[in-house]
C-alpha positions as CSV (number, residue, x, y, z in Angstrom):
1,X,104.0,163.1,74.1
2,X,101.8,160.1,75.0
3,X,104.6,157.8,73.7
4,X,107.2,159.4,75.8
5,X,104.9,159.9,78.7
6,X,104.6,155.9,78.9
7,X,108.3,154.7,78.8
8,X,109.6,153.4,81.7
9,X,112.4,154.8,84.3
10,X,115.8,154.2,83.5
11,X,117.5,153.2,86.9
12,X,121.2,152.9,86.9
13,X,122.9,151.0,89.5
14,X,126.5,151.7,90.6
15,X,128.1,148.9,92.7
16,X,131.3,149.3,94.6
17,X,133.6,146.5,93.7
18,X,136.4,145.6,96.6
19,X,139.2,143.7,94.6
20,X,140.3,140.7,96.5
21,X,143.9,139.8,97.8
22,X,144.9,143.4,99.3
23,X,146.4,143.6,102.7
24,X,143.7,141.1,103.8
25,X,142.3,143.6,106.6
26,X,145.2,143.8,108.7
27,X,145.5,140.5,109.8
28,X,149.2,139.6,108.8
29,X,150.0,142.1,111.5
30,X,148.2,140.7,114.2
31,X,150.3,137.2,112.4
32,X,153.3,139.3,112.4
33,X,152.7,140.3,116.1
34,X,152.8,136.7,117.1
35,X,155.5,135.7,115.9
36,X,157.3,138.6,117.4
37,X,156.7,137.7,120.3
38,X,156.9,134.0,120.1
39,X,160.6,134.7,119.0
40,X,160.9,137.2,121.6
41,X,159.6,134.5,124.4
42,X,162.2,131.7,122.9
43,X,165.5,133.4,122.7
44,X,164.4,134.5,126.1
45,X,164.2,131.1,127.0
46,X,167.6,130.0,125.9
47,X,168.7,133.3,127.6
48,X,167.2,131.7,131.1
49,X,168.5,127.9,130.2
50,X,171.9,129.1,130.1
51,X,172.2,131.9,132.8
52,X,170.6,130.2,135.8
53,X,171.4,127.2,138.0
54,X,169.3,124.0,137.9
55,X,167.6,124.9,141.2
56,X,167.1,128.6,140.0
57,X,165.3,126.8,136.5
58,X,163.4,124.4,139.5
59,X,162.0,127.4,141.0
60,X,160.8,129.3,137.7
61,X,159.6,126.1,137.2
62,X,157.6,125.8,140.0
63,X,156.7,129.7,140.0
64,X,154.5,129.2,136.8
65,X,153.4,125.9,138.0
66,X,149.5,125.9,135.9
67,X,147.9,123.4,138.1
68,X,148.8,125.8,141.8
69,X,149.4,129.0,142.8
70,X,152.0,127.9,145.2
71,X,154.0,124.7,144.6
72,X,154.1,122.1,147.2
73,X,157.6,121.9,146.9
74,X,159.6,125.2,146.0
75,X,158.5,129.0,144.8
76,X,160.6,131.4,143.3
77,X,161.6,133.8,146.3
78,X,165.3,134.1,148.1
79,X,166.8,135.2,145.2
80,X,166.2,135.6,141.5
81,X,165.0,132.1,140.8
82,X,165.5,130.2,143.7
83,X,164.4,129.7,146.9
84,X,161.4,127.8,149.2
85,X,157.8,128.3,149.6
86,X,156.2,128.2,152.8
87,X,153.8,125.9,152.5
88,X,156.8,123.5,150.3
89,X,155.0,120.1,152.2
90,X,152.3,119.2,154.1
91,X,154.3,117.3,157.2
92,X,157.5,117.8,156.1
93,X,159.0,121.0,154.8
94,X,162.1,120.1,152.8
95,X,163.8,121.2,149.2
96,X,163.9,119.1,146.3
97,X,161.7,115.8,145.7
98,X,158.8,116.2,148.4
99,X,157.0,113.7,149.7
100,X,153.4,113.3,151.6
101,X,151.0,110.8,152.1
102,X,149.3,111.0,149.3
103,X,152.5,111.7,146.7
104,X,155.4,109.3,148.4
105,X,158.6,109.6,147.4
106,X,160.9,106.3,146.6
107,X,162.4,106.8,149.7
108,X,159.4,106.2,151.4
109,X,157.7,104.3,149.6
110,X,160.3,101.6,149.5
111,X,162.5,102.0,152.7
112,X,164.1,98.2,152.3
113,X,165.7,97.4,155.6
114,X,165.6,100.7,157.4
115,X,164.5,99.3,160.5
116,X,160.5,100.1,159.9
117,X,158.6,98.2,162.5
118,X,155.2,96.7,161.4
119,X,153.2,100.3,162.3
120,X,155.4,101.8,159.8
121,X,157.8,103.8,162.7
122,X,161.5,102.8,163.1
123,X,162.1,100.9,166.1
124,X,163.6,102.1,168.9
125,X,163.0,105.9,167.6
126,X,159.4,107.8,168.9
127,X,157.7,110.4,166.6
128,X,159.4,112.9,168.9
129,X,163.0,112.0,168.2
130,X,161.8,112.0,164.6
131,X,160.7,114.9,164.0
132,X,163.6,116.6,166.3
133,X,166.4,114.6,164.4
134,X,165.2,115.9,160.7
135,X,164.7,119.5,162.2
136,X,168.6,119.2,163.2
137,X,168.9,117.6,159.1
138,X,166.5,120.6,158.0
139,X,168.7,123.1,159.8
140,X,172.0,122.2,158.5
141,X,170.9,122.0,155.0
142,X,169.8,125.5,155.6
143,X,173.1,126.6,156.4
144,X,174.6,125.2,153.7
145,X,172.6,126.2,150.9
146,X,172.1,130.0,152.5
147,X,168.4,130.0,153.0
148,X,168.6,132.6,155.2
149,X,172.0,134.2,154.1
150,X,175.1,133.6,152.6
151,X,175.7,130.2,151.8
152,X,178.4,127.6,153.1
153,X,179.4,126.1,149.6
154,X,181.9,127.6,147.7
155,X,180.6,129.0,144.4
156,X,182.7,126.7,142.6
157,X,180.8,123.8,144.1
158,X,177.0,125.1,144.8
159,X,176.8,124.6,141.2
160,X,177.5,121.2,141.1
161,X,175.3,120.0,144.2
162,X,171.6,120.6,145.5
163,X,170.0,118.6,148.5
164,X,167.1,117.6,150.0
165,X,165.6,116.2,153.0
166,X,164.0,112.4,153.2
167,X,162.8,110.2,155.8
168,X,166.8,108.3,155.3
169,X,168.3,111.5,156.3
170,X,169.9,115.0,154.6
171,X,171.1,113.8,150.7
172,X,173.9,116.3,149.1
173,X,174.2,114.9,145.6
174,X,177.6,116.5,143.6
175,X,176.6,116.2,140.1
176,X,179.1,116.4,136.5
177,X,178.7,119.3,134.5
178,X,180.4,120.0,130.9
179,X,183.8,120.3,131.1
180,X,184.0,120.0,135.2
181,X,183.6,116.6,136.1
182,X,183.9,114.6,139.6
183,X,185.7,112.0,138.1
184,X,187.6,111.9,134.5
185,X,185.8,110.0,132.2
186,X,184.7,106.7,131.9
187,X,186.9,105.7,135.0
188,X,187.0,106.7,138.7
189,X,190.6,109.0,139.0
190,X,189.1,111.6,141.0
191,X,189.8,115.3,139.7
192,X,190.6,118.4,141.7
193,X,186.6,118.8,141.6
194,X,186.0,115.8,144.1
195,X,189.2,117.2,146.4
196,X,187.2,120.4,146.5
197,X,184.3,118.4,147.5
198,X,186.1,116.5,150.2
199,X,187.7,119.7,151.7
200,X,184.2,121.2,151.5
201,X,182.4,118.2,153.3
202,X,184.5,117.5,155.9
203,X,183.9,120.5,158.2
204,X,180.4,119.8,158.1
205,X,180.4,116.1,158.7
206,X,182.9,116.5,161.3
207,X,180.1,118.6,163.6
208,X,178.2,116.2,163.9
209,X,178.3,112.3,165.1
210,X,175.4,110.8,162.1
211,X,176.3,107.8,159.9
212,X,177.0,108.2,156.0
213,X,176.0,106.5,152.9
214,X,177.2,107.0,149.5
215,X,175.3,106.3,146.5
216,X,177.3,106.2,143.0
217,X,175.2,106.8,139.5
218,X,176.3,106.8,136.2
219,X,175.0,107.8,132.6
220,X,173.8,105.4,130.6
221,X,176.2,103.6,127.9
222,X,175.3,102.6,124.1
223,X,173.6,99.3,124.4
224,X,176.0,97.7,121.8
225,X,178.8,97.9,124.3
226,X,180.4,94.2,124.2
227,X,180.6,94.7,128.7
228,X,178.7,97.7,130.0
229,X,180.5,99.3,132.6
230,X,177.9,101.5,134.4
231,X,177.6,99.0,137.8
232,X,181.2,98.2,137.9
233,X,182.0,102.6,137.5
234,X,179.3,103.6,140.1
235,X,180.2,100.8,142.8
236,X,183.9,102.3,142.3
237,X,183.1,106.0,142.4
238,X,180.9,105.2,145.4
239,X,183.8,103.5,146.5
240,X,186.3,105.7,145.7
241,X,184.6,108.5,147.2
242,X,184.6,106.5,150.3
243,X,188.2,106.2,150.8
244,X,188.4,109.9,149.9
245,X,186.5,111.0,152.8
246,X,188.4,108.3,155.3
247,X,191.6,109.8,153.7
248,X,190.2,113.3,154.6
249,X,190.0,111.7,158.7
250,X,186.3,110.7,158.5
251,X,186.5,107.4,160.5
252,X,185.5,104.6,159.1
253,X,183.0,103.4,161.4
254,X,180.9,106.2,160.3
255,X,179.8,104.5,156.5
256,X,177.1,102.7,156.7
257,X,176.6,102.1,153.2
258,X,178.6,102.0,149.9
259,X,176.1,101.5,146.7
260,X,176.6,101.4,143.2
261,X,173.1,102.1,140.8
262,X,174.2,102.2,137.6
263,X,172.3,104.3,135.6
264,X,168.9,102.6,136.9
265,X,168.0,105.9,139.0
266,X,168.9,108.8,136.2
267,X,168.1,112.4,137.2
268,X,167.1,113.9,133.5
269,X,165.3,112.7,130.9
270,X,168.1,112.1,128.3
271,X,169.9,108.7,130.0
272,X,173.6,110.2,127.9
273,X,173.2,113.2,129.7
274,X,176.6,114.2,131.7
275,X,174.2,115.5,134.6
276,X,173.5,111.5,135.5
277,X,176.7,110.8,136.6
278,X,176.3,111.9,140.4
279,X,177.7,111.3,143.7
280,X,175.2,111.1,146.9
281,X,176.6,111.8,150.4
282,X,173.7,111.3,152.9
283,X,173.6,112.2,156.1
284,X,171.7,109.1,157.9
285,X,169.0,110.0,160.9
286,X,170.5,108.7,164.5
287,X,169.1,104.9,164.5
288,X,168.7,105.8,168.2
């Protein structure tokens, strides 16, 4: 009894083992989740890309702008993607490229020989007649866009064109797309596109009295091109869009000027794409 008295406790100790590499705790479904809904968020990316205009994209683009609420130049009212903000510039409210004093545009930064007097306001026009002339500008790019309704521009064209106002006057730019182009390619022939254009434009450059200037662009070439042709092709579609219009009865005292930029002013990022070759009609402000 003594002996057995003094041996000591037997404690047995049962520890749970968790095997390792089971489900990992449900984290490959939070994994799984994301990439859900990153493939949900991409195809409906493409879905966007490829049912909506570039001034509809523009105004998505601006909608979920991160740096504002409201971006200076467009929102994404009027429409399902398009459409103006209120508060689209500081001085000037216009659509496209804006331009303030503190972000110029190239148009007025660099104005060339515009007739700027030294104070920076054309001569021979007060801030009055200014302001009055690109209200009238502002006005008829309204109507022909349908801010406030249905639009001027024949569907087959609005896709091709978007505008904007600058201190030079009201800029309609007609722009290539696949398989509809102004010109055929690589030369300046005109297709039925640019007659549609010129049928189109007349109308409106017929109500009013404003000089015009036409400003050709190109694509960019490969560089190993023995003679690149980009200045020679805009200078002729610029041209040729020219005698179009004259054809069409606009008189030829109202072009001011005919100019050919190559592909030194491209509108996208990829210099090949078809969306650089462009044709600018702009409505110049009265000189007056």
């Amino acid at each position: 009894m003594s002996a057995q008295s003094n041996a000591a406790p037997v404690i047995i100790k049962r520890k749970k083992i968790v095997a390792g590499g089971g489900h990992h705790g449900g984290a490959w479904k939070v994994a799984y989740a994301d990439f859900v809904t990153a493939m949900m968020a991409f195809f409906l990316l493409m879905w966007l890309l490829n049912a909506t205009t570039e001034q509809q994209r523009k105004g998505v683009s601006d909608y979920f702008s991160p740096t504002i609420p409201i971006h200076r130049v467009s929102g994404g009212g009027d429409g399902a993607f398009g459409g103006n903000s209120a508060f689209s510039e500081l001085e000037l409210p216009q659509n496209g490229t804006g331009a303030t004093k503190l972000r110029p545009t190239e148009a007025r930064q660099a104005r060339g020989e515009s007739g700027l007097s030294a104070d920076g306001i054309d001569a021979g026009v007060t801030p009055t007649d200014k302001d009055d002339q690109i209200d009238s500008l502002l006005q008829i790019q309204e109507a022909l866009m349908g801010r406030g309704g249905e639009s001027a521009i024949p569907d087959d064209i609005r896709k091709h064109v978007v505008s904007r106002v600058t201190d030079e006057g009201l800029v309609l730019e007609f722009f290539d797309a696949e398989g509809q182009q102004i010109f055929n390619s690589g030369g300046d022939s005109p297709t039925e596109l640019l007659d549609r254009i010129v049928t189109f434009l007349m109308p409106v450059l017929g109500q009013i009295g404003n000089g015009v200037a036409i400003n050709g662009h190109t694509r960019a070439r490969p560089v190993v091109m023995v003679e690149n042709p980009v200045w020679s092709l805009s200078s002729s579609r610029a041209d040729r869009m020219r005698v179009a219009l004259h054809e069409a009865g606009l008189t030829a005292d109202r072009f001011k000027r005919v100019t050919g930029h190559a592909d030194r002013s491209l509108a996208t990022g990829n210099p090949m794409s078809l969306r650089n070759n462009r044709i600018e009609i702009v409505i110049l402000r009265d000189s007056r």
